[in-house]
N, C-alpha and C positions, 0 to 999 in steps of 0.2 A: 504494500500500500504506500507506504514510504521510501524511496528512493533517495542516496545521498547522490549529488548533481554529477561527480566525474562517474559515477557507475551508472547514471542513465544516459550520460552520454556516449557511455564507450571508452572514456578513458581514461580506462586502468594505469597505464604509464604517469599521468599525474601524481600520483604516490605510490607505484612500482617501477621499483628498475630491475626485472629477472637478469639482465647479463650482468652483473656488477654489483650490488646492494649485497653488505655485510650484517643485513640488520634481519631477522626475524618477519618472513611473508613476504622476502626479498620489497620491502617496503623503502624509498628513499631514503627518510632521517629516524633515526631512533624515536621512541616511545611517543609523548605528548609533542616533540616539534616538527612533528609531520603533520598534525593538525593544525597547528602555529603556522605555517606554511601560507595555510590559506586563509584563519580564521583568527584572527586581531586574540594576542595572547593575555595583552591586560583586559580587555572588553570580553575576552573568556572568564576567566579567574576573578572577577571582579563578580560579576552574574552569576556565578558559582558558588563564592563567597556568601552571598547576599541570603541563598536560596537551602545551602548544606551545612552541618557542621562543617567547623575549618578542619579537622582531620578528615575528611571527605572528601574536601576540596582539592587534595597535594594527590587524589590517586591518580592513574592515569585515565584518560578519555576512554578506552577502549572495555573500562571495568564496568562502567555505564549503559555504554554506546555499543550499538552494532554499526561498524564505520559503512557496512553497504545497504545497510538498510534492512527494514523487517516492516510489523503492522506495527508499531506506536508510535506517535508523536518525537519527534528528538530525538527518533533512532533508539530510543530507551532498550535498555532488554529488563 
């Protein structure tokens, strides 16, 4: 129902690089700054803050989020 935008466009290469990537899902940058990438890191963490306990808020995106999408809101899982 939810789609994150470079996976309904097709591209995957926006945060994969399979020939070269040292990281975990051959993904470009390590853990939260591949989402940083695209998505303003203080206007993350900020809205984060605001919304979670602050030990909540230091986890990574992906403990949350389903980064290609599912049925909830915000990619929630």
């Amino acid at each position: 129902k939810f789609v994150h935008g470079p996976v309904a466009g097709g591209a995957c290469l926006a945060c994969h690089n399979p020939h070269g990537s040292p990281n975990k899902n051959t993904i470009r940058f390590p853990g939260n700054k591949l989402c940083y990438f695209c998505h303003e890191e203080d206007r993350m963490k900020s809205d984060h803050i605001s919304k979670l306990k602050s030990e909540d808020a230091e986890k990574e995106c992906v403990e949350c989020h389903d980064v290609h999408g599912n049925d909830k809101e915000f990619f929630l899982k």
